[in-house]
C-alpha positions in Angstrom: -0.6 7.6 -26.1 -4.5 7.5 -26.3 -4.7 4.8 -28.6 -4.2 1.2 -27.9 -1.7 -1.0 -29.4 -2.3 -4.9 -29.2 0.1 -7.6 -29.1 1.2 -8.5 -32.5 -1.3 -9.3 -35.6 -0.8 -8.6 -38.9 0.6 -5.3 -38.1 2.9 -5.2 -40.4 3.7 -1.8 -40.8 3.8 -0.7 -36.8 6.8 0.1 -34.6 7.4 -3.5 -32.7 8.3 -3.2 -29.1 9.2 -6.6 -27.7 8.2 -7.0 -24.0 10.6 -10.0 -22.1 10.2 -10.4 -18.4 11.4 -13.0 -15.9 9.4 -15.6 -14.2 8.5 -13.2 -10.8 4.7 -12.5 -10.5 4.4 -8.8 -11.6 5.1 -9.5 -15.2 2.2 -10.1 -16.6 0.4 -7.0 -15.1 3.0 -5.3 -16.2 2.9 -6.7 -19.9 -0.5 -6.3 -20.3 -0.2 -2.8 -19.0 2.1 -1.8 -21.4 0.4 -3.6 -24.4 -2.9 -1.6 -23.2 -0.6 1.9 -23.3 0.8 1.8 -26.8 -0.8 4.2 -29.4 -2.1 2.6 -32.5 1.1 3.3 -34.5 2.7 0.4 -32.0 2.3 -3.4 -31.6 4.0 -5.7 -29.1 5.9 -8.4 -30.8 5.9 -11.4 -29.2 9.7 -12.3 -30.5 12.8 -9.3 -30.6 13.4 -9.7 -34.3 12.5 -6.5 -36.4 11.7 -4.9 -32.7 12.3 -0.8 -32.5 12.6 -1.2 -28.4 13.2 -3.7 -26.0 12.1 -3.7 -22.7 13.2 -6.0 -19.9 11.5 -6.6 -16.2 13.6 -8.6 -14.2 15.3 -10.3 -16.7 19.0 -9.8 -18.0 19.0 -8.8 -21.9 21.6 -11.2 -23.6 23.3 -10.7 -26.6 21.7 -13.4 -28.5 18.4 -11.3 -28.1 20.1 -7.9 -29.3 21.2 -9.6 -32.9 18.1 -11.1 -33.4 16.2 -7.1 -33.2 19.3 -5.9 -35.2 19.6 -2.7 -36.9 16.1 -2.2 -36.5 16.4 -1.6 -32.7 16.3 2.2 -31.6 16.3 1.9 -27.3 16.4 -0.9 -24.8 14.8 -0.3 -21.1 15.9 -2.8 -18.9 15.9 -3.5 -15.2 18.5 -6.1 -16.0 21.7 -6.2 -14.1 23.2 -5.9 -17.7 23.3 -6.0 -21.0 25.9 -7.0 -23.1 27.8 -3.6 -24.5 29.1 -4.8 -27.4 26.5 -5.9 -28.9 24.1 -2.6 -28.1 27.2 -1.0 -30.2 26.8 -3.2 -33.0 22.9 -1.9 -33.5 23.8 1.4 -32.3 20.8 1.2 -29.7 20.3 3.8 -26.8 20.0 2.0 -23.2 17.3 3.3 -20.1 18.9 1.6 -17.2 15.7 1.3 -15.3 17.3 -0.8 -12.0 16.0 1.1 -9.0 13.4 2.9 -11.4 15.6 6.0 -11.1 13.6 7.5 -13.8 10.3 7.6 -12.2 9.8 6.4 -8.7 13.0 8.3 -7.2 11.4 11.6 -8.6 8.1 11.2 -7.2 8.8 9.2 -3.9 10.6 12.7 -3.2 7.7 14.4 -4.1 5.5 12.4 -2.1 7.8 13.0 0.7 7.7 16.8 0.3 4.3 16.8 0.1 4.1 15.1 3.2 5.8 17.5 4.7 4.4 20.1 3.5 1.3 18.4 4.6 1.9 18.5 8.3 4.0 22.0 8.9 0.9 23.7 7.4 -1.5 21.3 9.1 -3.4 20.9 5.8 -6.2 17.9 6.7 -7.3 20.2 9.9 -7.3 23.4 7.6 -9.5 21.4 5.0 -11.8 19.6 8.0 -12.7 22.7 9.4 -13.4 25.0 6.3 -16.5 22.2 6.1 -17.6 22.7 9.6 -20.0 24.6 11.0 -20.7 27.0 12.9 -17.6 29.6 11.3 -15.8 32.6 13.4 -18.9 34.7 14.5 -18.2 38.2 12.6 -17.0 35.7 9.6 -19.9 34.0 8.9 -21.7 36.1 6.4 -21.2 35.3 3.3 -19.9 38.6 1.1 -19.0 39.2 -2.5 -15.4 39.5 -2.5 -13.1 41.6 -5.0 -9.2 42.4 -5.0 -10.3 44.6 -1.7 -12.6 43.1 -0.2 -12.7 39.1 1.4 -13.7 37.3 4.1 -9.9 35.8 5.8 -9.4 32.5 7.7 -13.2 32.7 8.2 -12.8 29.6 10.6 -10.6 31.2 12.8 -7.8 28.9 13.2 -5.3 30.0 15.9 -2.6 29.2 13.2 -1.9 26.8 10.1 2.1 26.4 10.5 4.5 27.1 7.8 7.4 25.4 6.4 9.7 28.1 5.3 12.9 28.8 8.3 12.4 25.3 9.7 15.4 22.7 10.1 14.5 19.7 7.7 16.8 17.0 8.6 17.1 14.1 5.9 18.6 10.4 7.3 20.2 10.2 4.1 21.1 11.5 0.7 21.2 8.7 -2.1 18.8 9.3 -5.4 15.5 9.9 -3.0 17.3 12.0 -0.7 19.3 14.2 -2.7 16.1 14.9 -4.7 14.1 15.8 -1.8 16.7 18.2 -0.6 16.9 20.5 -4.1 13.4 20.6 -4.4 13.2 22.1 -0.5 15.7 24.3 -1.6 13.1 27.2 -2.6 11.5 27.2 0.9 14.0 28.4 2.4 14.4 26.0 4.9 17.9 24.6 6.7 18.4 21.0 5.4 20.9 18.5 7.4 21.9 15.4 6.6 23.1 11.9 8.3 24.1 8.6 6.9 26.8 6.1 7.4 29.7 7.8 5.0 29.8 11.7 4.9 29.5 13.8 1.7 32.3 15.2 0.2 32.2 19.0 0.7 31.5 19.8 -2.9 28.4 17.5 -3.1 27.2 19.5 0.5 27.8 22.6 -1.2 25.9 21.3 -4.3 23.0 20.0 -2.3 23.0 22.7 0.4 23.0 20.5 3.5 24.9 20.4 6.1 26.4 17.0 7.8 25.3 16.6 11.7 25.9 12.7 13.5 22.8 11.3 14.1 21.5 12.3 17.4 22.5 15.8 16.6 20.4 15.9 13.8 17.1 14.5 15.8 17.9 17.4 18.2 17.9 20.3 16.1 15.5 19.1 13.0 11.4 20.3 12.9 11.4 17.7 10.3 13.0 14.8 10.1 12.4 12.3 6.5 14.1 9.1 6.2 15.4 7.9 3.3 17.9 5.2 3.4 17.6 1.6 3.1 16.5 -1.4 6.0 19.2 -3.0 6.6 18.6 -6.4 8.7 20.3 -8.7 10.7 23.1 -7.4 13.3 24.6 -3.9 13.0 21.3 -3.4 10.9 19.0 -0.7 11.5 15.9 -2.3 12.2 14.5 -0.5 14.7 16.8 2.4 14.6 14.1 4.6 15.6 13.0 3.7 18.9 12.1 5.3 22.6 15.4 6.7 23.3 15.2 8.6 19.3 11.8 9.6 19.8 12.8 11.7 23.2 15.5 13.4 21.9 13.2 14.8 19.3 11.7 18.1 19.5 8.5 18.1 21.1 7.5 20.3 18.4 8.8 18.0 15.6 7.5 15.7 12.7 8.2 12.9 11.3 8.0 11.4 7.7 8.9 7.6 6.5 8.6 6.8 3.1 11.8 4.4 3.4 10.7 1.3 5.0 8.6 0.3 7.5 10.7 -1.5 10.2 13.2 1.2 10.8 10.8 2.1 12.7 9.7 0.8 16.5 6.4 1.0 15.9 5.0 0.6 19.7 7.8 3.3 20.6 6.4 5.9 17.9 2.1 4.3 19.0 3.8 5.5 23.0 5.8 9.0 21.7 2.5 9.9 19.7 0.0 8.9 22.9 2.7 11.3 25.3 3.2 13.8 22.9 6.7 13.7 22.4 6.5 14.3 19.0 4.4 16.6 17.3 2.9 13.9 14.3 4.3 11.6 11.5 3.0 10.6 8.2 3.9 7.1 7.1 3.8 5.3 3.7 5.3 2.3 5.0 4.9 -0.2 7.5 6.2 -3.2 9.7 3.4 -5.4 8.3 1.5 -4.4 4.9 -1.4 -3.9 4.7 -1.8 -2.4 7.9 -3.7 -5.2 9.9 -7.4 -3.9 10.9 -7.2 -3.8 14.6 -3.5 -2.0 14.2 -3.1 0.9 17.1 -1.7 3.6 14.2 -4.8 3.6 12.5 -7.3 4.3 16.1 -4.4 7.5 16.4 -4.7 8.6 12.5 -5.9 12.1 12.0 -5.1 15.7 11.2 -1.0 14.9 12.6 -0.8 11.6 12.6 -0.9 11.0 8.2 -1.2 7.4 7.2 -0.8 6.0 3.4 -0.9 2.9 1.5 2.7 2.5 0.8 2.2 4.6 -2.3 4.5 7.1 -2.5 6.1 5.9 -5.8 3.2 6.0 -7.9 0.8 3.0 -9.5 1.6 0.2 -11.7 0.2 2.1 -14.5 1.8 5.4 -13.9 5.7 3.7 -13.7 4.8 2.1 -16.8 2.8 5.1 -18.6 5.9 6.9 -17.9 8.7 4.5 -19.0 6.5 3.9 -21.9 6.7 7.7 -22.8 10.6 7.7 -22.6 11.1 4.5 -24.8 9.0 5.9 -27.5 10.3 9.3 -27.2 13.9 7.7 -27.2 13.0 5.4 -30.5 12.5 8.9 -32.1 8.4 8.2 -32.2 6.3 11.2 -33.5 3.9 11.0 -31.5 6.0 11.7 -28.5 8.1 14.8 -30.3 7.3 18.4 -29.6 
């Protein structure tokens, strides 16, 4: 998708998509992003009839709007609540539920989360620092021509960079970002626990290799510990949940990893746990307040094991919508898209 498509003129013989959002504020980024991504065999239509796809941002897709595409309509993306079955029968349309953005942002905000992870138990930012600095190990610090034999190893002399593989992961939760994040630490060979409200049934343990563990269990016996459920507010909510009395039960050894949401969190308890080194480091992608505010006390502690980000685990604008594109057009059955 190289090319650009343009909203409709005089294209008469290109694939129509017709782009209907709601009246919330990220529409119109998102129109003109996807008017900007369509190859040049595409234009956006600026009414449904004639259109090959649909898509829908925050907007329910009525019937009315279905017959009006009619038997020219191959696939309908919609973050809609619904859309009105009968009527995608009667054009024989294929539907992309795309409510929760399961199709992109669930994959990668696990990714990001691993990655994270994977981040801190290797202690990556000081093992990238230092292979800058100067002066290297004495006895290392000639450069040599290496080969398959011969090379100069961990010529800054780090006393060690931490691994991953035989550590406890625990997840706080295994809906679509947590389940994800679990098979893809599957090949480290790590041991993955699990806690949320409602248990697993033991087939979907066995399926996801985790084993259950109540809460403060699971912060006893976890080297990593990613969250992954929803803030819920109010009372019985869990704003907060992670305060003084979680941080100490933590291994002093242990990190932590939030790309959930910010005010789970008790963010002058982690600022205190982080100052007396009760926990090892976290990496956060989300925060009570957003953007961080300049004179915030998480950014003065930020560092090789204390990771902050800019609440960005699941992707840009343009990469949910270059990737949603992709699967509309590859749904509608466009060349361009076929292997």
């Amino acid at each position: 998708m190289t090319n650009r498509g343009t909203a409709e003129v005089g294209h008469t013989n290109a694939r129509r998509l017709y782009f209907a959002g709601g009246d919330t504020a990220r529409v119109p980024e998102a129109r003109d992003l996807v008017t900007g991504l369509l190859p040049a065999t595409w234009v956006r239509a600026d009414e449904p009839d004639g259109a090959t796809a649909i898509i829908t941002l925050d907007l329910d897709l009525d019937a009315e709007t279905i017959k009006r595409a009619g038997d020219t309509l191959r696939v309908i993306a919609t973050t809609g609540r619904s859309v009105d079955e009968d009527a995608v029968r009667s054009v024989g349309a294929t539907v992309l539920p795309l409510a929760g953005e399961p199709l992109f942002s669930h994959r990668i905000v696990a990714e990001y989360a691993v990655t994270l992870m994977l981040t801190l138990a290797r202690n990556m930012l000081a093992v990238a620092r230092t292979t800058t600095e100067h002066p290297w190990a004495p006895g290392r610090d000639v450069p040599t021509l290496t080969d398959q034999a011969n090379y100069t190893y961990n010529w800054t002399a780090l006393p060690g960079s931490g691994f991953l593989a035989g550590k406890v992961i625990g997840l706080v939760g295994t809906g679509s970002i947590g389940s994800r994040v679990a098979k893809l630490l599957a090949p480290f060979g790590v041991g993955l626990l699990y806690t949320q409200r409602h248990r697993l049934a033991p087939l979907d343990e066995q399926r996801l290799g985790v084993q259950w563990r109540e809460f403060d269990d699971l912060l006893g016996e976890s080297d990593v510990i990613s969250l992954h459920h929803r803030l819920q507010e109010g009372p019985g909510g869990n704003e907060g949940q992670f305060g003084a009395r979680e941080f100490a039960l933590m291994k002093p050894t242990a990190f932590l990893v939030n790309t959930a949401r910010g005010r789970i969190l008790d963010e002058d308890a982690l600022i205190a746990a982080l100052r007396d080194r009760q926990i090892a480091g976290v990496a956060l992608d989300v925060f009570h307040y957003e953007p961080l505010p300049k004179d915030h006390p998480l950014l003065a502690l930020a560092g090789d094991r204390v990771i902050l980000t800019p609440h960005i685990a699941a992707g840009t604008e343009r990469e949910y919508w270059t990737y949603i594109l992709a699967a509309v057009l590859d749904a509608a059955g466009d060349p361009a898209t076929q292997n």
